[in-house]
N, C-alpha and C positions, 0 to 999 in steps of 0.2 A: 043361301044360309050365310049371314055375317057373323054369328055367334063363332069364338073361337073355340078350338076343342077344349075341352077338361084341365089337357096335361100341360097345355099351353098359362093357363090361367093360373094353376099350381105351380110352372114354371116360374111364372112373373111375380107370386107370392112369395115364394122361397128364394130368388134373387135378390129382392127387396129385403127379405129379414135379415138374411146374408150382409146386406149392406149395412141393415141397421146392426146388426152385432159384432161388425167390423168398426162401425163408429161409435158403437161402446167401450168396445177391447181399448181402443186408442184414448179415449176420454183416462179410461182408465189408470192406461200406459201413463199417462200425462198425471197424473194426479200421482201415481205412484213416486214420478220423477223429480217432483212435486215436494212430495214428503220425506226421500231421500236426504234432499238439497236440504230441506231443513234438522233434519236429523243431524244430518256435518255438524251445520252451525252452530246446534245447541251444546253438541259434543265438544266444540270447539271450543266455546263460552265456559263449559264444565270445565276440561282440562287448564284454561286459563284461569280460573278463578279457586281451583282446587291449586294450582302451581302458587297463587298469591298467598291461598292459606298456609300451605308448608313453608315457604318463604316467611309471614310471619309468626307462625308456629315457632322457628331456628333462631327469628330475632330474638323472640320472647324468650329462648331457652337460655340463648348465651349469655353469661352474666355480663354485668357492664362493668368493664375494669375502667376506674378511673386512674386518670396519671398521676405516679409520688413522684414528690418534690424530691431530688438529692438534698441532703442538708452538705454542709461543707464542714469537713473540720480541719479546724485550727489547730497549729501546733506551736 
């Protein structure tokens, strides 16, 4: 008889799916790490470009004094 047993062949089925759902997790893993990384960057981008607006927001507020002349007087 070369047929193997039953438990043998559900053995090598369930190793296998084993493998494959180990290389999904990690696919995963990877995509997650993935989106992370870009998550920073955007947040990065935001807080730099929110800092430019308050920055010109303060320009805008402060009035612009321009410089007076001293006059001189004469005695």
């Amino acid at each position: 008889m070369t047929d193997q047993p039953i438990h043998q062949v559900h053995l090598q089925s369930a190793q296998q799916q084993q493998q494959q759902l180990l290389s999904e997790i990690q696919e995963l893993n990877n995509q997650v790490s993935n989106k992370r990384e870009l998550v920073l960057k955007v947040q990065g981008v935001i807080e730099y470009l929110q800092q430019i607006e308050t920055a010109t927001q303060m320009d805008a507020a402060e009035p612009v004094e321009e410089p007076v002349e001293e006059t001189k007087k004469t005695k």
